[in-house]
N, C-alpha and C positions, 0 to 999 in steps of 0.2 A: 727587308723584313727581319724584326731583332727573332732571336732563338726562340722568345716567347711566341712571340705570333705563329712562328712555324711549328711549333712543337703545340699550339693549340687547335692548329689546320689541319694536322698530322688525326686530329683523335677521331675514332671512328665514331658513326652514327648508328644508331639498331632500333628498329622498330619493327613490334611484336607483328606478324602479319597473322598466322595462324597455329591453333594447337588441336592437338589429336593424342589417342589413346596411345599410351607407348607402344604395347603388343597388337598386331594385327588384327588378332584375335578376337581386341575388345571392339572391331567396329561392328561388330554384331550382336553385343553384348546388350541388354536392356537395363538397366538399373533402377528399381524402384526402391524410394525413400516413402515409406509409411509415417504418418506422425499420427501416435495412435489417444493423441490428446494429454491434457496437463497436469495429469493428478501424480504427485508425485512425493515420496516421503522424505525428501531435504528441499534445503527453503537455503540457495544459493543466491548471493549477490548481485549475480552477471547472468541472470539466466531469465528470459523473458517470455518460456515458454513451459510454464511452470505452477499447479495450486496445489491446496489440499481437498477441493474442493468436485471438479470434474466428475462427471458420469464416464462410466468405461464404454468402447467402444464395442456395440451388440456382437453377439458372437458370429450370428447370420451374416452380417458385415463380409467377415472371415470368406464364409461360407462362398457367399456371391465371386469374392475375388477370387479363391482356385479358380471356378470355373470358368471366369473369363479368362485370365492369365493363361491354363489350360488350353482354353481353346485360342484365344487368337496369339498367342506367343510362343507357339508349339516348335514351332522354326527358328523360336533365338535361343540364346543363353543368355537365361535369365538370374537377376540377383533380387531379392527383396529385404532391405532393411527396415529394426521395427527402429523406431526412436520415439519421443515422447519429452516433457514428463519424462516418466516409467513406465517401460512396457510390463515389465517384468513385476510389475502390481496388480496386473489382471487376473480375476480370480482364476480365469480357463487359459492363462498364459501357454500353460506344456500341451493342449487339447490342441491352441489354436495354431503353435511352430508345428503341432505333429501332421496338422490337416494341411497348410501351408510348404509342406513338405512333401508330403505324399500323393494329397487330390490334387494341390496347385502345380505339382513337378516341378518345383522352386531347384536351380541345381546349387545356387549358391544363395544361401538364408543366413541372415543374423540379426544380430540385436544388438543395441547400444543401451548400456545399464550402466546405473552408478554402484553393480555388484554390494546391494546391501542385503538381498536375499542370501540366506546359509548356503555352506558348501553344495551338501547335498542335491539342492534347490539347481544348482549352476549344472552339477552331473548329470543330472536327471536330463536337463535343457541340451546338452550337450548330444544325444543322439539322435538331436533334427536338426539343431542348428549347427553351420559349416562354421560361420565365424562370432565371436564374442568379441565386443568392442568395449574394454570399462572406461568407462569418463573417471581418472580417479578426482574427486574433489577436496583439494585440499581444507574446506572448508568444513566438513564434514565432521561432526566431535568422533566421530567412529570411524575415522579415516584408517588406524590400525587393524580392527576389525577386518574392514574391506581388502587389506595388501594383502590379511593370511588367508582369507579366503583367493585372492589371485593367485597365491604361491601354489594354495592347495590346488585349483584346477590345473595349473601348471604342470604340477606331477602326474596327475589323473592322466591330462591330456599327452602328455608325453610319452607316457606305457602304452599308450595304444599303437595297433598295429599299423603299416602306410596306409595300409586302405579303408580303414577307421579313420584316417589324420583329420582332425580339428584345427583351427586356429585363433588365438586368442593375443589381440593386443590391446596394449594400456596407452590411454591418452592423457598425461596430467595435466592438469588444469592449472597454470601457475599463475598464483597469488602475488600477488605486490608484499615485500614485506619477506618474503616465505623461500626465497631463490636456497637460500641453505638446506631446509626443508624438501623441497625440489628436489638438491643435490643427491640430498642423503637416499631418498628412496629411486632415485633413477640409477643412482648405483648399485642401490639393493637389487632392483630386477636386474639389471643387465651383467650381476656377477651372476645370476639364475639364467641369461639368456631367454629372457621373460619379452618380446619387442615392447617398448613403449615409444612415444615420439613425447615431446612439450608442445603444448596449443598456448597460446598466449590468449590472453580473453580482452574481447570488447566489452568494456563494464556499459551497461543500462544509464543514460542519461534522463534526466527531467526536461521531457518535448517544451514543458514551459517554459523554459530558462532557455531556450537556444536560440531566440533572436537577443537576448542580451549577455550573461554571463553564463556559458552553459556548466550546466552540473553533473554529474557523473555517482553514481551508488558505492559509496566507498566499501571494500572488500569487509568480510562477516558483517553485513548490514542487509535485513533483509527487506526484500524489494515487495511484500504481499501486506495486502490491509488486514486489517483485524477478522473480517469475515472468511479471510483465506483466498483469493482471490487476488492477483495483481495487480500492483496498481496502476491504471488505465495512462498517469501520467510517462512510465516510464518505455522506454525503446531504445532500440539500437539505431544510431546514424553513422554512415561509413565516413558521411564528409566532414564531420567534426571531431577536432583534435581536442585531446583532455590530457593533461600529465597522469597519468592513471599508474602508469610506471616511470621509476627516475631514469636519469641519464645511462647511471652507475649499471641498472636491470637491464637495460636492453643493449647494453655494450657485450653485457657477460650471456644472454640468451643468445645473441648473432653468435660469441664466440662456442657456447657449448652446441647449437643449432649445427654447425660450424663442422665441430669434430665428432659428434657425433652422427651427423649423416642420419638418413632416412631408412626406413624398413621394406628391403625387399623394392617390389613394385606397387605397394599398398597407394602409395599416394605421386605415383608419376607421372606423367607425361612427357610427348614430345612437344617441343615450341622450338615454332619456325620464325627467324628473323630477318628482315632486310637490313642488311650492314655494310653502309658506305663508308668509303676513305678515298680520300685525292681522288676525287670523281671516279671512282670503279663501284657496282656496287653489287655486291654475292649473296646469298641464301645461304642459311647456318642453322644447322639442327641441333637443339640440345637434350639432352634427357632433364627435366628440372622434377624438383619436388613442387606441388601444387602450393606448398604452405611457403616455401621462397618467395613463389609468385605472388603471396597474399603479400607479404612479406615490403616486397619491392614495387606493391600497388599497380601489377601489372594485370590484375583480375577486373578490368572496368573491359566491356564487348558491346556500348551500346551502339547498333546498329550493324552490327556484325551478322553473320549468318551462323546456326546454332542448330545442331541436330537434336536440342531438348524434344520431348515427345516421341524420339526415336530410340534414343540411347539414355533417356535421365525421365523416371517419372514421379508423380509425387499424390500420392493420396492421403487427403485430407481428416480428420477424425469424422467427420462429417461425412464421409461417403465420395464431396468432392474428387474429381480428379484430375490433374492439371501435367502441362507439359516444362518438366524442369520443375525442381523448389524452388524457382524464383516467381510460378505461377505466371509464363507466360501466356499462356493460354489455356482455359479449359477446357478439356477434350471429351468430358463423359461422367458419371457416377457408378456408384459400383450398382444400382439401380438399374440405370438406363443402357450400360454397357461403358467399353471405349475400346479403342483398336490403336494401331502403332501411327504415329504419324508419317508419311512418305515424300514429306519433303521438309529439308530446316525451313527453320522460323527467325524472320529480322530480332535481335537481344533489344526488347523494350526498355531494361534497365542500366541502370550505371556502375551498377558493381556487382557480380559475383561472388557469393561468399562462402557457396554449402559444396563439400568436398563430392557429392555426387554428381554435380553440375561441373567443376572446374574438369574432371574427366573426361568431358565428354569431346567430338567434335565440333568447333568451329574457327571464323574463317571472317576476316576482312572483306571487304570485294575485292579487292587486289590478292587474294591469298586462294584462290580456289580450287584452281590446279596443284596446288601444291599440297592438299594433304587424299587421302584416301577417300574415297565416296561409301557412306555405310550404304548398308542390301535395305531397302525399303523393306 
């Protein structure tokens, strides 16, 4: 055998079997992702869930879900994220985090905002809500605007006492084109000690173009028709590749990804791997960041076992309620009720991509013993 061959026989093998919440903690944890619909006041390139147009979602809405949450999730620790659109456009926005807060016993509430509401606006919110998520978009003609308003809560948030403690991170959005941009303000926050992380974007593709040359939404190009409304051609596809970013961009994102490292426990997990070498083969825990995982195309579960509906749920603007945002199954309306689900669910889909989902538990068939069983 030459050096090559053995030194190729030598390389181990790894395959993902299962992952789980990194703290123990979270397997009782319920997560719910709210999309409280599309109306929203910036008109992004990559963003497909997005108009000017939308009705807001009835306050009664609100109303229904404490009570259910309330009553049948009395036993967990609960989180409810708003996302949208813009949550933070809702005329009765601070009415609906206060009752979400207090009637729903939310322990852990936030929102995802493109923080284009005034300071004030953010303080104000700030004594229901536990966490503030801003998407900053770099696309945004008021992108300075929105930094001084993070800096400001920053301070706000900071003078408070521990047992006040808020938390607020920044997620940029980076643009092709704009990595210098990037640079300059991810060093602004973190000489503040501000957390932010880089999300890289899937640009919006033309569904029409993808059996033959697929096309992609070039960055500040906006993706809504003249009526305001998106346009119905466009969508996100995981299995299709687009040079969206150069070579040059994603050499230097792995590297700053890299050294900069992740925040806290915001986005981690444990994953468990089967890793052979010279026929031995062991079990190996890792702590990973989810967005690695997106990263290295290790988030596809289909056919896996999935405690979505237990640990990850997702209400619709609609009232809809489903188990996971990938909408594996529908479990109820804020209407007719819904209750926790008590046993995973096979992963219908091919990829995973929403950070409240990649959290959660599951499991190969081969992987079942090996991570923690959540409490029904």
């Amino acid at each position: 055998m030459s050096d090559r061959e053995s030194h190729h026989h030598d390389l181990p093998s790894r395959r993902l079997i299962a992952v789980q919440p990194l703290m123990p903690q979270d397997d009782q944890r319920t997560r719910f992702l709210w999309y409280t619909g599309k109306r929203c006041n910036l008109d992004c390139s990559y963003c497909d869930h997005h108009d000017r147009v939308s009705s807001y979602v009835p306050f009664e809405q609100f109303e229904k879900a404490a009570q259910i949450i309330r009553r049948e999730f009395r036993d967990r620790t609960v989180e409810l994220v708003l996302t949208g659109g813009e949550p933070a456009l809702h005329p009765r926005f601070n009415e609906i985090i206060r009752l979400l807060k207090e009637e729903g016993q939310i322990n852990y509430l936030g929102c995802m905002t493109n923080g284009m509401r005034p300071l004030d606006f953010f303080i104000d919110a700030m004594k229901w809500l536990d966490l503030l998520i801003v998407s900053y978009q770099i696309e945004n003609p008021q992108r300075e605007k929105v930094l001084q308003v993070i800096e400001g809560l920053h301070a706000h948030l900071t003078s408070l006492s521990e047992a006040n403690r808020r938390w607020l991170h920044v997620q940029i959005m980076v643009v092709p084109g704009e990595l210098e941009h990037v640079k300059q303000v991810a060093d602004r926050l973190r000489a503040q000690q501000i957390p932010c992380t880089l999300r890289r974007i899937r640009p919006l593709l033309h569904k029409s173009s993808l059996k033959s040359a697929p096309r992609f939404v070039p960055a500040y190009t906006s993706p809504l028709l003249a009526d305001g409304h998106l346009d119905p051609d466009l969508g996100h596809n995981e299995d299709i590749e687009v040079p969206y970013y150069s070579e040059l961009e994603l050499k230097t994102l792995k590297e700053w990804e890299t050294e900069w490292g992740s925040v806290g426990n915001f986005y981690q997990v444990e994953s468990i791997y089967e890793v052979t070498q010279n026929g031995k083969t062991e079990l190996i825990r890792e702590k990973q960041n989810i967005n690695d995982a997106i990263m290295r195309r290790e988030n596809t579960y289909k056919g896996w076992y999935c405690w979505a509906g237990n640990q990850s749920i997702y209400i619709f603007d609609d009232g809809r309620v489903f188990a996971g945002t990938c909408q594996a199954k529908q479990i109820g309306t804020l209407d007719s009720g819904f209750t926790l689900e008590k046993a995973p669910l096979i992963c219908p889909i091919q990829w995973c991509r929403c950070g409240t989902d990649l959290k959660i538990t599951r499991f190969h068939p081969d992987g079942e013993s090996m991570v923690r069983r959540p409490r029904p």
